[in-house]
C-alpha positions in Angstrom: -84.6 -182.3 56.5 -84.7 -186.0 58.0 -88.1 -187.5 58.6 -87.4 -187.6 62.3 -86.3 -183.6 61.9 -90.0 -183.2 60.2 -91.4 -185.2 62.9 -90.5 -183.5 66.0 -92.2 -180.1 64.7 -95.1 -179.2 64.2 -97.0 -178.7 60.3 -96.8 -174.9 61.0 -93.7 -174.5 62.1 -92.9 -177.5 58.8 -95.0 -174.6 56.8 -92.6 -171.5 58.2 -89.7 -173.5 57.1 -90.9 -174.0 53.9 -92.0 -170.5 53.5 -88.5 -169.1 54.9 -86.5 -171.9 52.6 -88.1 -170.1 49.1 -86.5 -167.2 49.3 -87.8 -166.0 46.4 -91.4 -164.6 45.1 -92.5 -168.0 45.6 -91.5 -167.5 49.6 -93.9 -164.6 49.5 -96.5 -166.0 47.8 -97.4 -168.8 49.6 -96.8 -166.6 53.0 -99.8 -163.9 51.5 -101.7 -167.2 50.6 -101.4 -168.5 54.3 -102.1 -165.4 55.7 -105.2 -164.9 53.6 -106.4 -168.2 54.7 -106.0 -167.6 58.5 -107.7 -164.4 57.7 -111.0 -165.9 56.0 -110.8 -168.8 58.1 -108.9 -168.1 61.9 -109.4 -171.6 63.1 -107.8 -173.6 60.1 -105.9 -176.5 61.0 -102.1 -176.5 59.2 -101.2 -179.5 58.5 -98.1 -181.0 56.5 -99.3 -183.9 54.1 -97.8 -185.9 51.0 -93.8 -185.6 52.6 -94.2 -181.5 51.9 -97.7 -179.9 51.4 -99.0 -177.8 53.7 -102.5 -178.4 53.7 -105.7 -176.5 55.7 -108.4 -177.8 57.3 -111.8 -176.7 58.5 -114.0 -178.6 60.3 -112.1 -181.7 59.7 -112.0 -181.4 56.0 -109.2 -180.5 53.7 -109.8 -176.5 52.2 -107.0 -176.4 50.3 -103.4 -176.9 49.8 -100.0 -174.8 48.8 -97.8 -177.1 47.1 -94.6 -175.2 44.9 -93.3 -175.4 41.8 -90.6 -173.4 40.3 -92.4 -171.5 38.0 -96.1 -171.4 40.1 -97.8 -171.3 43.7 -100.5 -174.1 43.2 -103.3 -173.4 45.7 -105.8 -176.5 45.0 -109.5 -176.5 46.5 -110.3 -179.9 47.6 -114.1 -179.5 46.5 -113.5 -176.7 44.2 -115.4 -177.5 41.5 -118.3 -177.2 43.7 -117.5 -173.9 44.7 -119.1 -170.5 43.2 -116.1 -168.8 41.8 -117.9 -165.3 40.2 -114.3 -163.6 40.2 -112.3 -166.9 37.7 -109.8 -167.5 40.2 -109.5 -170.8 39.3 -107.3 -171.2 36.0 -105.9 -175.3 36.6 -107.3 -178.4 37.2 -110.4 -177.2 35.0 -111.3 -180.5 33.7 -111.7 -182.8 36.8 -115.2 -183.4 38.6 -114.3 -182.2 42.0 -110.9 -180.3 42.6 -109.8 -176.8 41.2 -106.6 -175.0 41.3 -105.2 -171.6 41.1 -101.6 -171.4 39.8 -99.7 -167.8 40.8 -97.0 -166.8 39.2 -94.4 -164.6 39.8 -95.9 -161.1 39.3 -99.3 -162.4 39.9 -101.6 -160.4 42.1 -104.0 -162.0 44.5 -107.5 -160.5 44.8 -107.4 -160.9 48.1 -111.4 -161.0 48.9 -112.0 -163.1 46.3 -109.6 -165.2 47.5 -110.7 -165.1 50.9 -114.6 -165.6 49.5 -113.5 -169.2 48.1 -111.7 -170.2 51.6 -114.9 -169.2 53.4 -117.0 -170.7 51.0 -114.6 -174.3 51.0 -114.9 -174.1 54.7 -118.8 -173.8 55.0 -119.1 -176.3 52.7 -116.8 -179.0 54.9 -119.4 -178.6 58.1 -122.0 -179.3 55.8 -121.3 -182.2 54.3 -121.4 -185.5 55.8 -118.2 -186.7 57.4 -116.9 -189.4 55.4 
């Protein structure tokens, strides 16, 4: 896809593409993740950074992104390592100070609440922390 292809749709129709062009687990992977966003969070904002991540927003803040990799799903919490995480989700990006990542893998099962619980939780934390 050209830039000007990218740039006359929109990041979630860019995001359906992307979803529709992995036609394999990964494809289905990052369509539960989306849907389990939307679900914890109905008005995240899609957006389509870095030439090919989606990336959602809540209250003007990034949540998280969905970037693909041929062996994983990486879904990485802007603020994760400020988020409770009771169920260990998180199993990349350990060692940093402020992001956390969850790699799937094909076979992987998503706990779906506790999945859900940490898009909430990102989310809440965005509108209340300063903008800046």
């Amino acid at each position: 896809m050209t830039t000007a292809e990218a740039g006359a749709k929109s990041p979630s129709e860019l995001i359906d593409d992307r979803v529709a062009s992995l036609d394999d687990w990964r494809g289905a992977t990052l369509a539960r993740i989306r849907a389990l966003i939307h679900e914890a969070e109905p008005d995240v904002v899609e957006e389509w950074k870095w030439r090919g991540v989606p990336t959602w927003y809540a209250n003007g803040k990034i949540v998280c992104t969905g970037e693909t990799y041929k062996n994983a799903v990486k879904t990485t919490f802007a603020k994760g390592a400020a988020l409770d995480d009771p169920k260990g989700l998180f199993n990349s990006s350990l060692d940093g100070n402020v992001r956390r990542a969850i790699d799937f893998h094909e076979g992987d099962t998503i706990d779906a609440e506790a999945f859900k619980a940490l898009v909430r939780e990102a989310a809440a934390a965005n509108a209340s922390s300063k903008k800046g």
